[in-house]
BATOR-127888 format. One record per residue (C-alpha): residue number from 1; residue in one letter; chain; z, x, y. Coordinates in Angstrom, 2 decimals. Layout:
N
<NUM; A; A; <Z; X; Y>>,
...
end
This chain:
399
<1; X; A; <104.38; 106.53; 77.49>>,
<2; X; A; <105.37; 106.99; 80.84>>,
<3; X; A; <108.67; 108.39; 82.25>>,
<4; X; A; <109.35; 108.13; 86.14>>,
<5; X; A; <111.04; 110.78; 87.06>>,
<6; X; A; <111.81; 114.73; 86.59>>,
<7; X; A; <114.82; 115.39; 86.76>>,
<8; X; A; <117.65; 116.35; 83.55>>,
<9; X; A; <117.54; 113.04; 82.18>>,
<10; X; A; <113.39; 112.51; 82.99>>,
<11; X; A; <112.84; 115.91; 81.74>>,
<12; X; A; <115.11; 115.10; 78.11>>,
<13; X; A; <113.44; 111.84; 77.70>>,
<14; X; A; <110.13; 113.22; 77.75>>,
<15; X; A; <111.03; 116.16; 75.52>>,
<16; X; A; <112.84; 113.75; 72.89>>,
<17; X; A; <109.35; 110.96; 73.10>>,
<18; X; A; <107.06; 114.40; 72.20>>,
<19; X; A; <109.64; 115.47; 69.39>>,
<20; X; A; <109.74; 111.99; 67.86>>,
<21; X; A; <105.81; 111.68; 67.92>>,
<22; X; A; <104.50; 110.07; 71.43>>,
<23; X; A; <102.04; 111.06; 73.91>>,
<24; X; A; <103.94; 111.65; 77.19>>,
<25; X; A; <103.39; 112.12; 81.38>>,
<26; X; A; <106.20; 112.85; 83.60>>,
<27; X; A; <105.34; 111.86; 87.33>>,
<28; X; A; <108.08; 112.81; 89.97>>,
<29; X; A; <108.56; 113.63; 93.41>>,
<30; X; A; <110.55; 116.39; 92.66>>,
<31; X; A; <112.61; 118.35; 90.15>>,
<32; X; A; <115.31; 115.71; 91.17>>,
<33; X; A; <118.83; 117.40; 92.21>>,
<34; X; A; <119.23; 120.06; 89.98>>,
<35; X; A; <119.89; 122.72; 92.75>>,
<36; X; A; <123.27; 120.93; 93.24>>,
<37; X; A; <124.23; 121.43; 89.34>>,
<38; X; A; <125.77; 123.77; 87.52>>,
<39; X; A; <122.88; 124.62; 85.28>>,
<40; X; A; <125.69; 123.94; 82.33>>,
<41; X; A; <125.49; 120.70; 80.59>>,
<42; X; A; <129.28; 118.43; 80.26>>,
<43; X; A; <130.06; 115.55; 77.86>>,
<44; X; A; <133.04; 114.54; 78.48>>,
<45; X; A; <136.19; 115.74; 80.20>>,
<46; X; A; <138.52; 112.41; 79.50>>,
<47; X; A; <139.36; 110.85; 75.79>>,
<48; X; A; <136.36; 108.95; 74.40>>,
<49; X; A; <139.14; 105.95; 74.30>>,
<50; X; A; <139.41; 105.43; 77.77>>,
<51; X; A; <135.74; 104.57; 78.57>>,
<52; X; A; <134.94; 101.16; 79.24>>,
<53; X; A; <132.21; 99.05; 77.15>>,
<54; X; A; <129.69; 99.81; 79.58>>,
<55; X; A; <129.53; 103.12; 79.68>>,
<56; X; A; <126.27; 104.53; 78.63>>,
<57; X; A; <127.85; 106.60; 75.83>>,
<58; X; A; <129.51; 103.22; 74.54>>,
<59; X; A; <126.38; 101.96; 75.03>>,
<60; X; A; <124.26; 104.38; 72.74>>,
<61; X; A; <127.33; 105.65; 70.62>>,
<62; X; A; <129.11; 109.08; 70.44>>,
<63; X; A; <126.87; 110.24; 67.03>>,
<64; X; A; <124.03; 109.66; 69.27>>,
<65; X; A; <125.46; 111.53; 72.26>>,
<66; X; A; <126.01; 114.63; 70.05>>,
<67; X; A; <122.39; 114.38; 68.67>>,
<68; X; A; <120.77; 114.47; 71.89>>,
<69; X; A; <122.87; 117.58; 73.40>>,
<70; X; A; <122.38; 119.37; 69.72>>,
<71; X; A; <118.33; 118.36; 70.10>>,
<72; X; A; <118.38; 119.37; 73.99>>,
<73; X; A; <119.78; 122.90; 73.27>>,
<74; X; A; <117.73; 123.46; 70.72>>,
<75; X; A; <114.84; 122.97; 72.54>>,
<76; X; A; <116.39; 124.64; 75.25>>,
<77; X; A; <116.57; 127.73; 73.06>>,
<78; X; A; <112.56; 127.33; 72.24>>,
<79; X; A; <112.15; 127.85; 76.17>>,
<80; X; A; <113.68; 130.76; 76.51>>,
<81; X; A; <116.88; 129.38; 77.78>>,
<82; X; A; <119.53; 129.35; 75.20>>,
<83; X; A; <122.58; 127.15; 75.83>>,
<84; X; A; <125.49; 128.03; 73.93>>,
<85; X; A; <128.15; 125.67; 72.93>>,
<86; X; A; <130.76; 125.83; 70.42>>,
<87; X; A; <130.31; 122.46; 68.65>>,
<88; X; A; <129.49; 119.15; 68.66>>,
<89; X; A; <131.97; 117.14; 70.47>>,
<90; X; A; <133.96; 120.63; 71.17>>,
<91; X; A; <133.75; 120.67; 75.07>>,
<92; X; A; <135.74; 123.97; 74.70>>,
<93; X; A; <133.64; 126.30; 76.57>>,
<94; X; A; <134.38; 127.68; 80.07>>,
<95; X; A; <132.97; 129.21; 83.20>>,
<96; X; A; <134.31; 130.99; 85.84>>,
<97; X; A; <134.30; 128.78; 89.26>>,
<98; X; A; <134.21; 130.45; 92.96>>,
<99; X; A; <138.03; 129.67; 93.08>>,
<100; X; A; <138.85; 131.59; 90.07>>,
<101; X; A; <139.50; 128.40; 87.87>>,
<102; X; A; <137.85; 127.93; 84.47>>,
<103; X; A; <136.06; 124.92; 84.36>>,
<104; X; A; <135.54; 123.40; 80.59>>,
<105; X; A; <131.84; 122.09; 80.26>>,
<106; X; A; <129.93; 121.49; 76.48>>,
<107; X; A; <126.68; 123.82; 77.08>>,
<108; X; A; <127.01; 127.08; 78.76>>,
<109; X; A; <124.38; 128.60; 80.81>>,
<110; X; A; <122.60; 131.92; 79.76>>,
<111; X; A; <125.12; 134.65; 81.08>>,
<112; X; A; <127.96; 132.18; 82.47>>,
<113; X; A; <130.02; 131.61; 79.50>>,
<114; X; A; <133.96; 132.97; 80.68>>,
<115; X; A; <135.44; 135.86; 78.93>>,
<116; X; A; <138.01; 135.33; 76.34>>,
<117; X; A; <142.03; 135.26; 77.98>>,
<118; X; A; <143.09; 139.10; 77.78>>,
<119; X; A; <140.18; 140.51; 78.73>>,
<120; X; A; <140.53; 142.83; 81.89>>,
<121; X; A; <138.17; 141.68; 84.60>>,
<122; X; A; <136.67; 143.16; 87.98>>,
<123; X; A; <135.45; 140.71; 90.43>>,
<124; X; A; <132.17; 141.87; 92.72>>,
<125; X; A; <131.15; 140.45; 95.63>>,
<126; X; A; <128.28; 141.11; 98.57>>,
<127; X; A; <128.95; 140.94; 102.04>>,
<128; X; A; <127.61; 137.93; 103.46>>,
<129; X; A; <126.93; 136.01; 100.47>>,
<130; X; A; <128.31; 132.37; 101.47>>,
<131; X; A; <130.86; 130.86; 99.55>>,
<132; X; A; <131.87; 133.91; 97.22>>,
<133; X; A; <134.67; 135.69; 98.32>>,
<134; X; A; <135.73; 138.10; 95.63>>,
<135; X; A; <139.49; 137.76; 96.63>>,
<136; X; A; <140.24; 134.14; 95.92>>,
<137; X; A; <138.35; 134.56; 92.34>>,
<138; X; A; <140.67; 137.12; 91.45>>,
<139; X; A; <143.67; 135.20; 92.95>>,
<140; X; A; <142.78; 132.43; 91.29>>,
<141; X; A; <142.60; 134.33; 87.92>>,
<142; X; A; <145.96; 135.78; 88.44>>,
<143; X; A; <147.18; 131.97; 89.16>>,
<144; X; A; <145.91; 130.17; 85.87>>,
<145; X; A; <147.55; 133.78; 84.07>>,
<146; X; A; <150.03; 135.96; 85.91>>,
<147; X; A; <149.59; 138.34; 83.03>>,
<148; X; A; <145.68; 138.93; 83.47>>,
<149; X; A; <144.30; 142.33; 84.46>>,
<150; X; A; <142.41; 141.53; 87.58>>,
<151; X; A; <140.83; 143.55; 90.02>>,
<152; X; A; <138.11; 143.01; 92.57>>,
<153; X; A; <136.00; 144.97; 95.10>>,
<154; X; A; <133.15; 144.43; 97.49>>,
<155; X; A; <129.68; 145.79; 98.11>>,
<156; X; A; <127.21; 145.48; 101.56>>,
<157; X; A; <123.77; 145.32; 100.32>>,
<158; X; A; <120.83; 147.60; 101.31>>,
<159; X; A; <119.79; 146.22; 104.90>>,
<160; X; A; <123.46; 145.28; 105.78>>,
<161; X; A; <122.28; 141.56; 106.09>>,
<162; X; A; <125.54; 139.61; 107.94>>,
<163; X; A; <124.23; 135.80; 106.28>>,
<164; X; A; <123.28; 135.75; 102.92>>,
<165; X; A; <121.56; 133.10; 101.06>>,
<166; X; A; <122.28; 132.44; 97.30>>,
<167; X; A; <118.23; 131.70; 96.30>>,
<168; X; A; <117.03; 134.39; 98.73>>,
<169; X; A; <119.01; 137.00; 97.09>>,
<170; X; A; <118.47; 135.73; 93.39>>,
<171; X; A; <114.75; 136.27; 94.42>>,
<172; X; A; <115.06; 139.82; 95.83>>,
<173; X; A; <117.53; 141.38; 92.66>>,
<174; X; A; <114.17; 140.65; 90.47>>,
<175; X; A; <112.29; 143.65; 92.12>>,
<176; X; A; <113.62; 146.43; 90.68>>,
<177; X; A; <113.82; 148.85; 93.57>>,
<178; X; A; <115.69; 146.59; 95.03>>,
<179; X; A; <117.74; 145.83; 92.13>>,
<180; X; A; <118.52; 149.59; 91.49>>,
<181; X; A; <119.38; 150.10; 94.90>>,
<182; X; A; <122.34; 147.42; 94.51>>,
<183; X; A; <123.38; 148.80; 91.34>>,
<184; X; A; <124.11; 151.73; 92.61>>,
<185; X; A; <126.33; 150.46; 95.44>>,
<186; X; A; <128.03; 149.03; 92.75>>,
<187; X; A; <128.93; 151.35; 89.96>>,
<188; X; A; <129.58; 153.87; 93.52>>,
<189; X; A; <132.96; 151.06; 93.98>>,
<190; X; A; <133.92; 150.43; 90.42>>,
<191; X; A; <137.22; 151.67; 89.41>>,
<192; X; A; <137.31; 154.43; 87.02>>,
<193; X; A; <137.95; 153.54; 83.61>>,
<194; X; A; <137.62; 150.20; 84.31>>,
<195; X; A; <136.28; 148.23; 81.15>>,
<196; X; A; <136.20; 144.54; 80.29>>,
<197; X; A; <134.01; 142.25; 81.97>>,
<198; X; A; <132.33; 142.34; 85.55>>,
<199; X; A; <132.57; 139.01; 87.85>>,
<200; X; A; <129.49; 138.76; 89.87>>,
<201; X; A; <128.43; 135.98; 91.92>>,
<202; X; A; <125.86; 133.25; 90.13>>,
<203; X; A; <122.40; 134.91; 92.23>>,
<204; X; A; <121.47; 137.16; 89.87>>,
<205; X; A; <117.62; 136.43; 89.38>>,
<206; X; A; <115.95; 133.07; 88.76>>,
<207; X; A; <113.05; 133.68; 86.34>>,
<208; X; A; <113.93; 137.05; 85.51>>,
<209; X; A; <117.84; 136.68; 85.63>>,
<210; X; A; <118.33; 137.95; 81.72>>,
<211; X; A; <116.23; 141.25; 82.93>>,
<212; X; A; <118.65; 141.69; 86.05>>,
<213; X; A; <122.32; 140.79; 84.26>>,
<214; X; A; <120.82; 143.07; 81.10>>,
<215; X; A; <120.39; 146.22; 83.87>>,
<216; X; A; <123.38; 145.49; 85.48>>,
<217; X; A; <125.38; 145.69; 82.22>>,
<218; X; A; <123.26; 148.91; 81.55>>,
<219; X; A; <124.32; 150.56; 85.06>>,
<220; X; A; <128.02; 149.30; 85.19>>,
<221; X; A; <128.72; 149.56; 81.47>>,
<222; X; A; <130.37; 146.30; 81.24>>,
<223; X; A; <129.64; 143.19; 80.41>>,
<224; X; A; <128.47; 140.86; 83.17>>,
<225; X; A; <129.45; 137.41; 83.42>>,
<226; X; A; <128.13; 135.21; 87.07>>,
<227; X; A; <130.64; 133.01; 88.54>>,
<228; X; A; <129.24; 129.17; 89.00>>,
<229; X; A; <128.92; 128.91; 93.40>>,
<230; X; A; <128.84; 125.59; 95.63>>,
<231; X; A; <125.14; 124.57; 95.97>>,
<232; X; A; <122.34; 125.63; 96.26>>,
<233; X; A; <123.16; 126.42; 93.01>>,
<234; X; A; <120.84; 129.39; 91.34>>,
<235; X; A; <121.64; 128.43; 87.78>>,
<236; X; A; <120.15; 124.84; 88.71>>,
<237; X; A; <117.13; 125.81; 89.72>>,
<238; X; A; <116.74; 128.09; 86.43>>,
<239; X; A; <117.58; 125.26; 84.48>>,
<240; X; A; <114.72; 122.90; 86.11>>,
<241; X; A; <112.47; 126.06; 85.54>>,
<242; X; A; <113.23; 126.30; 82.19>>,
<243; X; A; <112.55; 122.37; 81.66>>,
<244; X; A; <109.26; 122.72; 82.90>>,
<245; X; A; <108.64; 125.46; 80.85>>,
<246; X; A; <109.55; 123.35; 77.80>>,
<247; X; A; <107.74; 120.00; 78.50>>,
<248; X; A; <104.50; 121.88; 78.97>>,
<249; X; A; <104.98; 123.80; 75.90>>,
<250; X; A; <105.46; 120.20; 74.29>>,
<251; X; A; <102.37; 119.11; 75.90>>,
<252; X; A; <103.58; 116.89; 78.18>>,
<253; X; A; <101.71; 115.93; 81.34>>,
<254; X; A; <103.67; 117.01; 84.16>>,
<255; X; A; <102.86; 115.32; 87.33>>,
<256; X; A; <104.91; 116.95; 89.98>>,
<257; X; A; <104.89; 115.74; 93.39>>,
<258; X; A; <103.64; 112.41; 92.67>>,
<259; X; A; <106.07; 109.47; 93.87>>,
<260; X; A; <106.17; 105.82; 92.11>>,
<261; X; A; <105.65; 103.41; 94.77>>,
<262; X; A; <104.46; 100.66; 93.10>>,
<263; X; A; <104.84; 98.88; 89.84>>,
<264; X; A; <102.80; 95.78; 88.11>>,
<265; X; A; <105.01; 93.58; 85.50>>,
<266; X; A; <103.76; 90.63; 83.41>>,
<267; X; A; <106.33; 88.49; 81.51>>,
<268; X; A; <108.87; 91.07; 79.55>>,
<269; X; A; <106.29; 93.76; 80.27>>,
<270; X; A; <105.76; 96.28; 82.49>>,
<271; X; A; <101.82; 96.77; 82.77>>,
<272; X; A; <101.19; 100.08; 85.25>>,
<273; X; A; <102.79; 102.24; 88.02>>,
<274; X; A; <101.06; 103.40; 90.88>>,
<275; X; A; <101.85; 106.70; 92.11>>,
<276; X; A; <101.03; 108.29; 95.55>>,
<277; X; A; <100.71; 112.08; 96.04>>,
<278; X; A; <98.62; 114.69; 97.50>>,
<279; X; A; <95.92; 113.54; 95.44>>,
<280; X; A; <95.88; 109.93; 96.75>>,
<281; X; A; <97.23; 106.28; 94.76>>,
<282; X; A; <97.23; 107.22; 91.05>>,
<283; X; A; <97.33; 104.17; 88.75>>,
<284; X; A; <99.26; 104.89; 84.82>>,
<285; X; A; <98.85; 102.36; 82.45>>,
<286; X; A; <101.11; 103.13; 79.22>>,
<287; X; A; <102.52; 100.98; 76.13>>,
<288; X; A; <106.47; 102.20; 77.55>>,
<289; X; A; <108.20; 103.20; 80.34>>,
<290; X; A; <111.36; 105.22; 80.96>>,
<291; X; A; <112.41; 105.35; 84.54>>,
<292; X; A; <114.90; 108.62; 85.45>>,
<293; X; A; <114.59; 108.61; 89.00>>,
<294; X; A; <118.43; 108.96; 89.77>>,
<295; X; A; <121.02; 107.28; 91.78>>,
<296; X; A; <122.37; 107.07; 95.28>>,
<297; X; A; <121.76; 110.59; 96.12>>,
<298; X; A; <118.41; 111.16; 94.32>>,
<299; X; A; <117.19; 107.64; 96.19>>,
<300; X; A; <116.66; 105.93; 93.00>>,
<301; X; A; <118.80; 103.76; 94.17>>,
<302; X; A; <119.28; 102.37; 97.87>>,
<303; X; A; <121.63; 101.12; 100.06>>,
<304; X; A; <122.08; 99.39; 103.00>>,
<305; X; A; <125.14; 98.50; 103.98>>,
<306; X; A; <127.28; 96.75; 100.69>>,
<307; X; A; <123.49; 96.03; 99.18>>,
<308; X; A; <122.18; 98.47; 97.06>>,
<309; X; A; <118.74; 97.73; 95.24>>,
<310; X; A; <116.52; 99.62; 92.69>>,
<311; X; A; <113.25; 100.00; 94.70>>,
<312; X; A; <110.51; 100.39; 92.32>>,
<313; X; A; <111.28; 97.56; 89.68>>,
<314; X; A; <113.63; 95.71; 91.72>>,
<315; X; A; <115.94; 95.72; 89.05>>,
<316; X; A; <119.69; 94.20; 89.62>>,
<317; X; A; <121.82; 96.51; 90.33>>,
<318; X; A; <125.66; 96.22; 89.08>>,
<319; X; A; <127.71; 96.83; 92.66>>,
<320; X; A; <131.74; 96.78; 93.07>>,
<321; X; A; <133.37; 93.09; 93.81>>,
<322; X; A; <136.02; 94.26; 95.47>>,
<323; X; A; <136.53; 97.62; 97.39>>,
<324; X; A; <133.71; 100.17; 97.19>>,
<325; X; A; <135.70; 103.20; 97.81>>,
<326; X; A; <139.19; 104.68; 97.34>>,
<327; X; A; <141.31; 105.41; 100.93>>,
<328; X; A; <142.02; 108.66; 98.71>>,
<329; X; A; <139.75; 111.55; 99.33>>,
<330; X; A; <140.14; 112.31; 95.74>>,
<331; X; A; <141.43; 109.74; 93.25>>,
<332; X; A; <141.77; 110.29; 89.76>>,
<333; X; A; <140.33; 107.58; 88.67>>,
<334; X; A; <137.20; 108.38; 91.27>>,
<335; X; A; <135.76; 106.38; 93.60>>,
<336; X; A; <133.91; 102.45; 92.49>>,
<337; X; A; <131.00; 103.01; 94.32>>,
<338; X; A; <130.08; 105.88; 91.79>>,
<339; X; A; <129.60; 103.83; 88.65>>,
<340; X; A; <127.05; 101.71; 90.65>>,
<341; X; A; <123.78; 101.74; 89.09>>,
<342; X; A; <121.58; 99.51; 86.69>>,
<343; X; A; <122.95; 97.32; 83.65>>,
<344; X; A; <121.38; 98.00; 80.43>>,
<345; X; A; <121.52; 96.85; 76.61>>,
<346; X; A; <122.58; 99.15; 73.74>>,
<347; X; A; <118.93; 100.20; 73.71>>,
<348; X; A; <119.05; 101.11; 77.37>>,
<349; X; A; <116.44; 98.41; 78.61>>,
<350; X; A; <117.46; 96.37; 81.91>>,
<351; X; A; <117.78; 92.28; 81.57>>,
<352; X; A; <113.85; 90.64; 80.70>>,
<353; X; A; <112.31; 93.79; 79.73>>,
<354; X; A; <110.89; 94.70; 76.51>>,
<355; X; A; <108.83; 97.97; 77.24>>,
<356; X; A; <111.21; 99.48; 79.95>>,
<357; X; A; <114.29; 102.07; 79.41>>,
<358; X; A; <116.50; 103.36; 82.02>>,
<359; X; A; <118.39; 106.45; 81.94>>,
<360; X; A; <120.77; 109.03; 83.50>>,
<361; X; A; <121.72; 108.70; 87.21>>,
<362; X; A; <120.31; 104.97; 87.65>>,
<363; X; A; <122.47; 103.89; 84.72>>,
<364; X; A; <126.31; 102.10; 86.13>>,
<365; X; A; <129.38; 102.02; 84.64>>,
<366; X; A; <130.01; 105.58; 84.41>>,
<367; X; A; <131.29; 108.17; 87.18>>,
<368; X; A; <130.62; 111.73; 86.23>>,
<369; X; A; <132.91; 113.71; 88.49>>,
<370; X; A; <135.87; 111.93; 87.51>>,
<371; X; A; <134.74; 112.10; 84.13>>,
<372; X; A; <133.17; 115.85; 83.47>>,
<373; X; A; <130.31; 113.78; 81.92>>,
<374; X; A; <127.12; 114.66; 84.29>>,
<375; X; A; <124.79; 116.38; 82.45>>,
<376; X; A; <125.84; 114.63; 79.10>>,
<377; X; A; <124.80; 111.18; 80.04>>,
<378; X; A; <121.67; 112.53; 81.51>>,
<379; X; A; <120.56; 114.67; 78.54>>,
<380; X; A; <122.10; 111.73; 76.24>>,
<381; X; A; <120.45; 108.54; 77.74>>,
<382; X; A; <117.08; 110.53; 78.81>>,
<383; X; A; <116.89; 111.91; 75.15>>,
<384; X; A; <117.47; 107.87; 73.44>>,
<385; X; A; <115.59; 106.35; 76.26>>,
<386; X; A; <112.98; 109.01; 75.23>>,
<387; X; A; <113.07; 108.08; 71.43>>,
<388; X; A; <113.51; 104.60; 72.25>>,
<389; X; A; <110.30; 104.54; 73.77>>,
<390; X; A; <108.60; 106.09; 71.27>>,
<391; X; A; <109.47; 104.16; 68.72>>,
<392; X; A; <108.28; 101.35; 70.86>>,
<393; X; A; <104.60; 103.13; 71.20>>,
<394; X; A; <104.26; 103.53; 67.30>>,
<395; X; A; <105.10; 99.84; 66.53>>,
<396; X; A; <107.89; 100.04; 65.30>>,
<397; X; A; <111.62; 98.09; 67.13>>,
<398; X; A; <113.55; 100.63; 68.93>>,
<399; X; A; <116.56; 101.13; 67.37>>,
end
């Protein structure tokens, strides 16, 4: 089987085909828009009762939601990139935001997860680091609990740089003459006696980020939790890492770079894609097809105007009837044009197809912002797309 696209959802469906059995390529342009996440995975920040009939976890059912995130972190956790959660269907795990809020989400990243209420905290910042400003975390700490123990201090690092950028620095804190030489600014500003739990900015190594927070905890002698930044988000871009990491050790094909441009359908089926890259027109041929290529932003879908259109199928696309965004900048209820994307049937295939599955992004009737549900309908749909498919390529119905 094919799946178009390499992104979260892309990435799940192909590691849920190879569990259930099915021989699997990934071809993508990129690793889709994973710098702008989190590297945490949501489900679902609203009651289950207030989504509508099409939304995709309606569509696939809440057991089957909580099977793919418990199958996803597992496999996570083969790759070296252990996601910690504390349940199915819990949601009750926090991180630390650059505004000093605690954000819920469902999987925690490696070395995110917030410190327990009570817990004295010192916030650390660099100088020139964009968009961490060790202040406002610890104001907004004191905010959400007047009572907390708070304190926060600031470091320039070696070179004095006056602009610093979040994936430059993660880079340079994995040499470790480098990284010593910061740790010692450090510990030189801590507090004395302080204990508890040090605040540190979300740059702290991409690859090699477990070495760097495990000798910062060393050198401080506390623990060391990163605070989640605006993108270009560091914790993104170990999360796509680790993804690779774990398709290949399935044995998937991994086609990076290679962009879909052209697909051949006969009757309910879809018979190839064409892909063009640095290596020329590539034609696949493969029994299924799950296409992840994203939405609005990740140009899986287009727009022009009030038209927007799926480019490689031509699929229909489900678009607002009325208004297409909120005068608010901010509405509750979010905006309609969000929950534009692709209509699909309980086994995630788009009208008149039999061998094609769509998931994450592309899918409508869902908007993750206003919803906290991101990463859980990408991991979710990719990872019953994925089995969907597979089931397909053994002969046997999907489900």
């Amino acid at each position: 089987m094919l799946v178009i696209g390499g992104g979260l959802a892309g990435m799940a469906a192909a590691l849920a085909a190879r569990q259930a059995g099915a021989t699997v390529a990934v071809v993508s342009e990129g690793a889709g828009v994973l710098e702008l996440a989190s590297g945490c995975i949501d489900r679902l920040a609203v009651p289950e009762g207030s989504l509508p009939p099409e939304h995709p976890y309606r569509l696939i059912g809440m057991a089957a939601v909580d099977e793919e995130l418990a199958a996803f972190q597992k496999a996570m956790e083969a790759a070296g990139y252990p996601l910690a959660a504390d349940g199915p269907g819990a949601g009750g795990s926090h991180v630390i935001t650059a505004l000093g809020s605690r954000r819920r989400t469902h999987l925690v990243a490696p070395g995110m997860a917030a410190p327990p209420p009570g817990e004295p905290l010192w916030v650390v910042g660099f100088r020139g680091l964009r968009d961490f400003h060790p202040a406002v975390v610890a104001a907004g700490l004191r905010r959400s609990d007047p009572a907390a123990d708070v304190a926060w201090g600031e470091v320039e690092l070696p070179g004095a740089p006056e602009d610093v950028h979040p994936v430059a620095l993660a880079r340079q804190l994995e040499d470790e003459a480098y990284r010593r030489q910061v740790i010692e600014r450090v510990a030189a500003v801590r507090p004395q006696g302080r204990g508890g739990a040090a605040l540190l900015p979300a740059v702290l190594g991409l690859s090699g980020a477990a070495a760097v927070r495990r000798a910062l905890a060393e050198g401080l002698g506390m623990r060391v939790v990163e605070v989640l930044l605006p993108p270009p988000s560091v914790p993104g871009l170990r999360l796509a890492d680790a993804l690779r990491r774990a398709v290949q050790q399935a044995g998937v094909d991994l086609a990076i770079g290679a962009r879909a441009v052209e697909a051949r359908r006969e009757g309910g089926r879809v018979r190839h894609v064409v892909t063009r890259g640095p290596g020329g027109r590539i034609t696949y041929e493969a029994e299924a097809y799950v296409l992840a290529t994203g939405g609005l932003m990740g140009n899986g879908l287009t727009a022009e105007g009030r038209s927007v259109r799926e480019p490689l199928f031509d699929l229909p696309v489900s678009a607002p009837d009325g208004e297409w965004a909120d005068p608010r900048f901010l509405p509750a209820e979010g905006h309609p044009f969000v929950r534009v994307g692709v209509a699909v049937d309980g086994r995630l295939r788009p009208p008149g197809y039999t061998n094609l599955f769509v998931c994450g992004r592309a899918l409508a009737g869902y908007d993750p912002y206003a919803e906290g549900s991101g990463g859980g309908v990408a991991v979710a749909t990719g990872g019953a797309a994925g089995r969907e498919a597979a089931r397909l390529v053994a002969g046997g119905e999907p489900r």
